[in-house]
Structures are given as structure tokens and as C-alpha cells.
N, C-alpha and C positions, 0 to 999 in steps of 0.2 A: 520845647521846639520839636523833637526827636518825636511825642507822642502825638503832635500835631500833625506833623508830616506823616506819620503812618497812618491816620485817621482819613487825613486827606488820600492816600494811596488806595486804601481799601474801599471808601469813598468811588472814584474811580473804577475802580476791577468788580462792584458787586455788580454790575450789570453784567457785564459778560461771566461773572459765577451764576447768575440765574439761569443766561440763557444755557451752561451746558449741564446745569441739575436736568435742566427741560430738556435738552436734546439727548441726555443719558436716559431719561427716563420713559422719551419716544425711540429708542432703540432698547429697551429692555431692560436696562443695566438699574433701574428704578421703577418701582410702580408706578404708574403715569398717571394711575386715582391718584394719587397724593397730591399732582401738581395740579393739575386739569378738571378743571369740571366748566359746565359750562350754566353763565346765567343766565334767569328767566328770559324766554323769549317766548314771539306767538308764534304757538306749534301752525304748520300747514294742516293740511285735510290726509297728509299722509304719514303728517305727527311728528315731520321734523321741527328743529328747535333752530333759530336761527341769532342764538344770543352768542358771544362773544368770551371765551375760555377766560376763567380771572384770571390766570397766571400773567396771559400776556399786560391784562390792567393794572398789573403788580411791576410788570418789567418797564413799562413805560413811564408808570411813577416814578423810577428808580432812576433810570434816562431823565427823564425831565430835571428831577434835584439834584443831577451829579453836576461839578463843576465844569467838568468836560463839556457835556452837552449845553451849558449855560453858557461856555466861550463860544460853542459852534452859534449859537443863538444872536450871540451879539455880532459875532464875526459880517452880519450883513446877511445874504442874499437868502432869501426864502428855498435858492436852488441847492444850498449846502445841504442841506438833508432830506435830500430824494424823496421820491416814490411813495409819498406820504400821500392819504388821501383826506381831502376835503368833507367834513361832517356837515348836508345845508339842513335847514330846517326841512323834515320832511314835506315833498313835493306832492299835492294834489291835483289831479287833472280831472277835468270836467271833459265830460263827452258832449259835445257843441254841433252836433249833426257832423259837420266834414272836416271839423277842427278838431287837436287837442291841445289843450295853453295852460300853462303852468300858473300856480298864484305868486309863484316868488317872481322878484321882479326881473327884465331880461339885462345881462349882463353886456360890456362891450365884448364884442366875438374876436379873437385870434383864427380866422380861418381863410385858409385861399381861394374861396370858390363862394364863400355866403356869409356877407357882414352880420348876419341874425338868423334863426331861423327859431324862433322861439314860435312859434304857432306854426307845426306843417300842415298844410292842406292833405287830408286824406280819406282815401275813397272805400266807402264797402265793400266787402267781397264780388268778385265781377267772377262767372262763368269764367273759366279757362279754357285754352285750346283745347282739343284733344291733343294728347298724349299719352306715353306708356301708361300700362294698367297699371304697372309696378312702381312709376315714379309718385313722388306725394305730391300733391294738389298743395300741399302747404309747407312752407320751413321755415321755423324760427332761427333769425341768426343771432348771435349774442357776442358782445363783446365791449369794451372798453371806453371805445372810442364810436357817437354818431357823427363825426367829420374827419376829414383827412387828414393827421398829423404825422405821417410816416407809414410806412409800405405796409406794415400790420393791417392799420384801419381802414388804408387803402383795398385791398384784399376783398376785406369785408364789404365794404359798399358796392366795389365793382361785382362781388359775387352775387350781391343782393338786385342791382340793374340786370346783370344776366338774365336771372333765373325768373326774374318778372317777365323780361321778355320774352323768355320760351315761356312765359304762361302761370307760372306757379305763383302762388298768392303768397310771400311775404310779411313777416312780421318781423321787425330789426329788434332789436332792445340793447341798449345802450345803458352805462352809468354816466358818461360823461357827458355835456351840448360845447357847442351849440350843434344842430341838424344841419348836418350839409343840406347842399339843392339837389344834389347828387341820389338824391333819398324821394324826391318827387315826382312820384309813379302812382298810376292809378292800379297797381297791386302790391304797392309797399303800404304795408302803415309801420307807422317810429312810434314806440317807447323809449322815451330817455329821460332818467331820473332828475335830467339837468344838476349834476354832480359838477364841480369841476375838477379840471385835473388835480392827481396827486400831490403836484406841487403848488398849488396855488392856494390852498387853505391859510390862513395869516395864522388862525392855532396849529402849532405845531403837532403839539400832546394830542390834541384829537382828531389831525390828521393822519397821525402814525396807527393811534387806533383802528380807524375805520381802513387804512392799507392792509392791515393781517386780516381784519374780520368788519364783512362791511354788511352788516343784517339787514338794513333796508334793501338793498339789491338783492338781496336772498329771499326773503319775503314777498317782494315783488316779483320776483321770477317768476317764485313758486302760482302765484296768483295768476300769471300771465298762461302758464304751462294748464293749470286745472282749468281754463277753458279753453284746452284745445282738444280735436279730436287725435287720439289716440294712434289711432288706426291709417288716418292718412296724413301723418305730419312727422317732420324730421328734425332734430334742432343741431344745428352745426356751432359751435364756440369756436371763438377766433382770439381765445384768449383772457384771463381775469389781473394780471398782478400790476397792471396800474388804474387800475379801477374797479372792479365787479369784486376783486378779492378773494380767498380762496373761500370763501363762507358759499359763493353760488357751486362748490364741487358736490354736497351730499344733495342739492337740485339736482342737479346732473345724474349724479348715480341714483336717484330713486323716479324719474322721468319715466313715466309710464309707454314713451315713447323711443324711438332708435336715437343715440345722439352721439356726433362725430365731431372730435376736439382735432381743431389743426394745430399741430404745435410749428408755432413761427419763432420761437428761440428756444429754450434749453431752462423755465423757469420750474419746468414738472422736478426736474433733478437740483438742478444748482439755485445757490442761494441768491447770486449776482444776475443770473440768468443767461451769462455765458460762456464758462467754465472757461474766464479769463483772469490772470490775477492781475488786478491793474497795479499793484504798486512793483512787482518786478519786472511787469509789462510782457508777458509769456504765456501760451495757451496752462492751462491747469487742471493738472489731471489727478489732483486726489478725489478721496472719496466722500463726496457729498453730506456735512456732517458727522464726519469722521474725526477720530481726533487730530488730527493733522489740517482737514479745515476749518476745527472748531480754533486752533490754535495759531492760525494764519489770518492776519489779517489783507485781504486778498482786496480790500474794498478803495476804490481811489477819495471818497472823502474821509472816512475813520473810522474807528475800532466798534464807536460807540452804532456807528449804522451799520458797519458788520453785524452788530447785536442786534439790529431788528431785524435785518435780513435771515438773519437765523431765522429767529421768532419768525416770522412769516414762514419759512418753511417748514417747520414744526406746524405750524397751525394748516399750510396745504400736504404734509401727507397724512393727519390725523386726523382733527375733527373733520378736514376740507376732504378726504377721502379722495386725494389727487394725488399720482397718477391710479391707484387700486380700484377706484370706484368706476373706470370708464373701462368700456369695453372695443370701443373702435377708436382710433389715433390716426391720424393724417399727416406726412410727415412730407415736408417740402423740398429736399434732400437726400443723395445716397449718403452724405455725410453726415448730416444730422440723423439717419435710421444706424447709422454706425454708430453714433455718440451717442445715443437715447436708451438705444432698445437693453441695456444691462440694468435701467433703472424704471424702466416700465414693465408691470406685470404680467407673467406668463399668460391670463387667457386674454390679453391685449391682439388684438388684427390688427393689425398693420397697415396704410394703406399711403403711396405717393400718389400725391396729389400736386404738383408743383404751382405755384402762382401763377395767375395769368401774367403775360405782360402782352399792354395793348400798345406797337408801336405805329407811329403815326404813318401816312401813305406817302414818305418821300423819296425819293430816287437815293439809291444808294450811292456811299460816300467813294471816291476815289482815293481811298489814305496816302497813295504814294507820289500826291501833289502835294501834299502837307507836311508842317513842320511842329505843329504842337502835339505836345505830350500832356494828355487832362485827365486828372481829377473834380472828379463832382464827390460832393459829399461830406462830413461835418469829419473840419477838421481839429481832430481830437487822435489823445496819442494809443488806442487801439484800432484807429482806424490808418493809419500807417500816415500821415500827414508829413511830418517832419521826417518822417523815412525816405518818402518819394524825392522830398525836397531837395536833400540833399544828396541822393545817389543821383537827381537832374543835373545837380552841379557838377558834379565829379563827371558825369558822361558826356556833359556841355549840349545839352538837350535843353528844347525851348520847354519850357512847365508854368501851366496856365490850372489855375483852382478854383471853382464852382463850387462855394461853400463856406462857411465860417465857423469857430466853434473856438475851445477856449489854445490853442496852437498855433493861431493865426500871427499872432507875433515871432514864436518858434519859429512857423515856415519863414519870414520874414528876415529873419536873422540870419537863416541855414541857405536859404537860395533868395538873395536881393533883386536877382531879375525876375525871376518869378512874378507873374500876373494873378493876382489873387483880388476876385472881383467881387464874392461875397453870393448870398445866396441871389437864385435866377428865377426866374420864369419856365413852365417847361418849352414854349420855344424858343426862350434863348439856351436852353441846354440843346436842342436841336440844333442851332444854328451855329453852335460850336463843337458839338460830335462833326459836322459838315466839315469843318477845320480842321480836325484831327488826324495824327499821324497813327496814334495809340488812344486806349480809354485803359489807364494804369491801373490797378486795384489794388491797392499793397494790404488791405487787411491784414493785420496782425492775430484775429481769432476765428474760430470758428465760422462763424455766422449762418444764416439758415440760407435764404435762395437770394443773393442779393441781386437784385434787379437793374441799376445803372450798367454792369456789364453784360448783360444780358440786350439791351435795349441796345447797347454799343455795337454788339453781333447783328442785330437786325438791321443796322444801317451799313454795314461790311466792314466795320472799323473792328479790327485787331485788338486784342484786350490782353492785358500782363496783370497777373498773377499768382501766386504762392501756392504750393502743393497742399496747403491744411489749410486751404479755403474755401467753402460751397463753391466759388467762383471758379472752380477748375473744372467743374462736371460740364459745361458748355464749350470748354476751352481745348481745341485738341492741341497741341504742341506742333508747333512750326507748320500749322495749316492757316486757323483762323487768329495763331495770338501766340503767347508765349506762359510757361508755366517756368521759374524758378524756385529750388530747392530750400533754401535757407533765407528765415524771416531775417536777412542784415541787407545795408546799403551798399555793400560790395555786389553782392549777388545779384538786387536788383539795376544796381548799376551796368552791371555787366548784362543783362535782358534787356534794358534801354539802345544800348548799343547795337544788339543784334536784332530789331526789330525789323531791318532789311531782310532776314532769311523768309519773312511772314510773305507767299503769295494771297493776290488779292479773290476774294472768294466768293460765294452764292450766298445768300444769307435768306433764302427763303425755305430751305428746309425747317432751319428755327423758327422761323417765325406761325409755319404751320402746326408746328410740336408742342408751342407753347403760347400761341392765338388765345384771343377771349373764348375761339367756339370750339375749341378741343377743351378747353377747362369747364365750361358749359355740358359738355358731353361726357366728363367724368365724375362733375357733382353728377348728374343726373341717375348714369348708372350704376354707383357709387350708394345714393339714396337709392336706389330701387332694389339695389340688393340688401342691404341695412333691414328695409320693411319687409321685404319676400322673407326672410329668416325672420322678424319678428314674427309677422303673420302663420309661420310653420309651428313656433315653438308654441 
């Protein structure tokens, strides 16, 4: 019995022994030939390889057979183990005159704005305005997501409508569909591998594969990238780690063209992606791979996804040659260029760039007829849910939630009055900022430029939040909102309270600062500086 249980122990723990032979041996402490190599793949025209390190097809083995991961397996929801990506049969597209349609079959769509969009309409190159000499005539954007599942993807598509509209010819690429409508412009054309997301693959094993190292999207890139012109073309990233992978980084770093990475979380350095540790629920500030985060497990579902979280980061600062391989970074925060810039590399430029937010044309709110205190947003316990909930209680404050997530019971228990109505529309989030006393934000991490209280300021509603959270850069203390010291319920309690000292304010400064056509006018010369220095060197 005693040799059984040690079998079964070590059983257990060899995955996380592999992952830190390989994360010793990408920090020096081990020759990293030993671990790494990489197999056959088809080289590009510039002779990268785009096959997949065996180490990590060794760890994933290891994962799949362990008991551990055999309970996660049975435990039910395909969501217990993250960010895994979907392997489909490779996708062939026929060029159809104004079409392009995939031969795999089209899927039921999860999107808010376009039941399908498996064949986009799209158009030839068209003559552009005149414009800068320095701006580029073309930009490829690249990213994760070609429909809107969250403010990342968001970003991206809004930046791609922009930039068509001043003129510039568009080319999206995507791993994941369905195609927004969002995308149909007679100077956009979509590439998208029609992937689906990372969590929806039914194999697990070779969705976790294709999450560290996804070669078809690297391949493709590469294909997409050798025919474009050089000379007057930009490629902007809006991100790889739930879909593209870090296999599209050594694209990126050998792109015979200027390419500018926005970093919208924190996945260049940490393993999680937000240098949060969810199980003691606390910002986290050890060293990325360090042995103190190789020996933490920081991850809210388990040790065993810790262990591929590693592996993926191993696999983006080495083969993926992320962050080392890029030379321009865009950073949507003074906070996030404070938490970033120790683990991006010196000849790295810098640049803020902040999100757009487009708020809609309505008369600003008068908060001091109102009695609700809201939250919008998924309630889950790094996003301060159950925090809010019950410092409303204690302050005897009305608390209304716009949102769902897996705390919704939590909130439910912690504040019974509480109105918790589940996710909305965006203009029923309008129509309840309109009601609003406060637009609360209790995050509990970092986070990059979060957008609901931003949108909140544009309607003149007052917004509360924590000193160590992007959300405070908008926020001046006892003008438009309130800032509190300490991530506890006391504290925030006590900022519910005094939301009377907030006078009512102009909220059109911000909306000028951070408009579609100031974000418009920063990509732009932004890109023309990017090409002016390539064109010099």
C-alpha cells in the first residue's frame, strides 16, 4: 500500500518536475538543447519553422495520464481547464471573386452583433484618400478574436472600422470566427482560420497543444505577411494567448515590416496573465518564473493548469521570442507601463496608446437624483463582486449588478437586497448608468484600461475605485469619483458613504482625450513614425 501511494504521489508531481527542468533550463540553470528542439515543420520564405518544441508534447502526455488531470476531466465542464486551444481540421479558403468561405462546415455562432458570418463579403483594394505621406496605405491587424467577446477583441475591430474610414486598406487576421458584421467594410478584408475558442475544443490534449504552440496560424501569418508590400504596410497585434499562440512571436520578430504589439494584459511577463494570485486573492508580485512562482500555485483552477501556464510561457519567451523579438509595445496604462516595462527588453519603445471608448450621444446623468450604487461586469472573485456586495450592506446603500459569473450566489448571500439582473444589452447599461448614484469598481488586480468606468465618466456619473487599479488614472479624488486605499470591505464601505463629498462635473474633457478620433489620430501617427524610421534605416 505504502509503495502504491508513493507511485501514485510522484505520478502526480512529474508534471510540474518537468515543467521546472524546462523553466530552469530557459533561465540558464540547464542547457535548454537538452530539453527543446523543435519538430518538422514548413519552413516560410524566410526559413522559419513553425513546428511545435517536443518537450512541451512530452508534458502534455504526462498531464493527460496523470490522475489529477483524469478527475479534472471527469469533474464535467470543458471550462475547468482554460485557455486551451481548439486543433480543426486545417481550413481552406477559395478566393470566390468578393467572397471568402471556409470548406469546414459553419458552426452555431456565440456572438452579439452576427448569428454567422461564415462567408464575409469583401472588396479589392479601392484607391484611398489622400493622406500623410508617412501614414501606410495598408495595416495588418492580427489577433485572437474576429468578433467581439470582451474589450481586447473589441479594440481591435473598432480600430480596424476606424482606420478604414480615414482611408487605409485593412487586412484583419483572426484565429478564431465567427466574423463580426462589424468587419464589413469595403476596405477591410478578414482572414480567420475559423478556430474556435480555446475552450471549446471537446479534446482536451490537443487543445492544450495547439494553446502553447499553434503552427497553422503561424504559417498562415507568415503567408499572409509575404504578400504584402513592405514598404507601405504596418501590422499592429492585439494579442496571441487565446488563440494565435505564442508560435505567431518569431512572425512578428522577423516581419520585414514596422509591427506594433498592444499589450492589453500582462501575458508578455506572467504566466496567468495578471499578476494576480487567485487562490489567496491578492495582486502578485513575485518573479515571473522564478522559483517562488514556479512553487506557488497562483492558478484558481489547479496545479496541474499552473503547469501548462508555465509551459506556455516558456514556449513565449523562447521559441515565441516574446517580449525580445518586438521592438515597438503599446501600452494602454500608466500603470500597466509601470508593471511591464522590468520585463520587456531594453531596445523596446514604448508607446500609450489608450483604448478608444466610443460613448454614445446622451445628455449627461444628474447622479445626485439617484440612489443606485452599480456594478457592470463578470461577477467573479478578482473582480471585487462579493466585496462590493457586502461593504453595500454594511453602508446600507441601494447595489444593483449588471453581470453574471460564477459569485453570483456569493453576491446573493452577502447582500439579499441586492438587484442582480444578469448580463444586459448595451443600452440597458445606458439606461442604468442614467440611474446611477456611483459606477463602483472594486477590482481587486491590476487590470489594463478598464472601460465601464471610463464610459461611467462620460455620462458624469462618479466612479469608486482602489489605488492599484488602471481605474484610478481617470479618477481624480473628490472631483469626479472617489479613490480608496485598501483592497477590504471596510474601506470600501467607508467610500460608499462619502460619495456625497463628489461635486457634479463636465465630462466632456474625457470624452475628447479618449474619442474614436483622438485614438484614430494616434494609430495614425504612431504608424507613420514606425515607417519613417524603417524607411531611414
Amino acid at each position: 500500500m505504502e509503495l502504491s501511494a508513493a507511485r501514485c504521489y510522484l505520478k502526480r508531481q512529474l508534471p510540474l518536475l518537468v515543467v521546472v527542468l524546462i523553466a530552469a533550463a530557459h533561465r540558464g540553470s540547464l542547457p535548454l538543447a537538452s530539453f527543446v528542439a523543435s519538430t518538422p515543420g514548413a519552413p516560410s520564405a524566410r526559413g522559419q519553422t513553425h513546428g511545435a518544441p517536443n518537450v512541451f508534447n512530452l508534458y502534455l502526455c504526462i498531464c493527460y495520464r496523470s490522475e489529477a488531470f483524469g478527475a479534472m476531466r471527469t469533474r464535467g465542464s470543458t471550462r475547468q481547464l482554460a485557455e486551451v486551444a481548439y486543433v480543426p481540421p486545417s481550413p481552406r479558403y477559395h478566393d470566390q471573386g468578393r467572397r471568402i468561405v471556409t470548406e469546414e462546415a459553419s458552426r452555431p455562432a456565440a456572438t452579439d452583433d452576427a448569428p454567422r458570418a461564415e462567408a464575409m463579403p469583401l472588396s479589392p483594394p479601392l484607391p484611398a484618400p489622400p493622406h500623410d505621406l508617412d501614414s501606410p496605405s495598408h495595416v495588418l491587424i492580427v489577433g485572437d478574436f474576429a468578433d467581439i467577446n470582451g474589450g481586447q477583441a473589441k479594440v481591435a475591430l473598432d480600430s480596424a472600422r476606424m482606420l478604414a474610414d480615414a482611408g487605409v486598406q485593412v487586412t484583419f487576421f483572426a484565429a478564431c470566427g465567427p466574423v463580426s458584421r462589424r468587419l464589413e467594410h469595403k476596405r477591410i478584408s478578414v482572414i480567420c482560420l475559423d478556430q474556435p475558442t480555446i475552450l471549446d475544443d471537446p479534446n482536451r490534449l490537443r487543445a492544450m497543444r495547439r494553446g502553447i504552440w499553434n503552427g497553422e496560424a503561424a504559417k498562415r501569418l507568415t503567408a499572409v505577411i509575404d504578400g504584402l508590400d513592405p514598404t507601405d504596410t504596418v501590422i499592429h497585434c492585439h494579442g496571441y494567448a487565446k488563440g494565435l499562440s505564442p508560435a505567431i512571436g518569431p512572425v512578428l520578430a522577423n516581419a520585414p515590416m514596422p509591427v506594433l504589439f498592444t499589450m492589453h494584459e500582462y501575458f508578455l511577463a506572467c504566466p496567468n496573465g495578471g499578476f494576480y494570485d487567485y487562490r489567496k486573492q491578492e495582486i502578485c508580485t513575485r518573479r515571473p518564473l522564478g522559483a517562488s512562482c514556479l512553487a506557488t500555485n497562483c492558478d484558481a483552477r489547479h496545479m496541474l493548469h499552473k503547469g501548462w501556464r508555465v509551459t506556455r510561457q516558456v514556449a513565449t519567451w523562447g521559441p515565441g521570442q516574446l517580449p525580445g523579438g518586438l521592438t515597438d509595445v503599446a501600452y494602454i496604462s500608466e500603470l500597466q507601463r509601470e508593471v511591464m516595462t522590468p520585463h520587456l527588453g531594453r531596445k523596446v519603445r514604448l508607446h500609450h496608446v489608450p483604448n478608444p471608448v466610443d460613448a454614445p450621444e446622451l445628455p449627461p446623468v444628474d447622479p445626485r437624483q439617484n440612489d443606485i450604487f452599480l456594478f457592470v461586469g463578470r461577477l467573479s472573485q478578482e473582480k471585487g463582486a462579493a466585496q462590493f456586495a457586502e461593504a453595500a450592506r454594511r453602508a446600507g446603500v441601494r447595489a444593483m449588478f449588471l453581470g453574471d459569473g460564477e459569485q453570483s450566489e456569493t453576491v446573493r448571500r452577502l447582500n439579499p437586497e441586492a438587484e442582480i439582473l444578469g448580463w444586459q444589452p448595451p443600452e440597458a447599461v445606458q439606461e442604468a448608468l442614467g440611474r446611477a448614484r456611483a459606477l463602483v469598481f472594486p477590482s481587486l488586480w491590476y487590470e489594463g484600461q478598464p472601460l465601464v468606468p471610463i464610459e461611467a465618466l462620460m455620462r458624469g456619473v462618479p466612479v469608486i475605485c482602489g489605488t492599484w487599479s488602471a481605474a484610478r488614472e481617470c479618477v481624480e479624488h473628490g472631483e469626479n469619483g472617489l479613490v480608496y486605499r485598501q483592497p477590504t470591505v471596510d474601506a470600501l464601505a467607508d467610500a460608499l458613504t462619502r460619495i456625497d463629498d463628489v461635486p457634479t462635473f463636465d465630462p466632456l474633457p474625457l470624452r475628447q482625450r479618449l474619442g474614436p478620433d483622438a485614438h484614430r489620430r494616434r494609430l495614425l501617427d504612431l504608424y507613420g513614425e514606425m515607417l519613417a524610421r524603417r524607411r531611414a534605416a
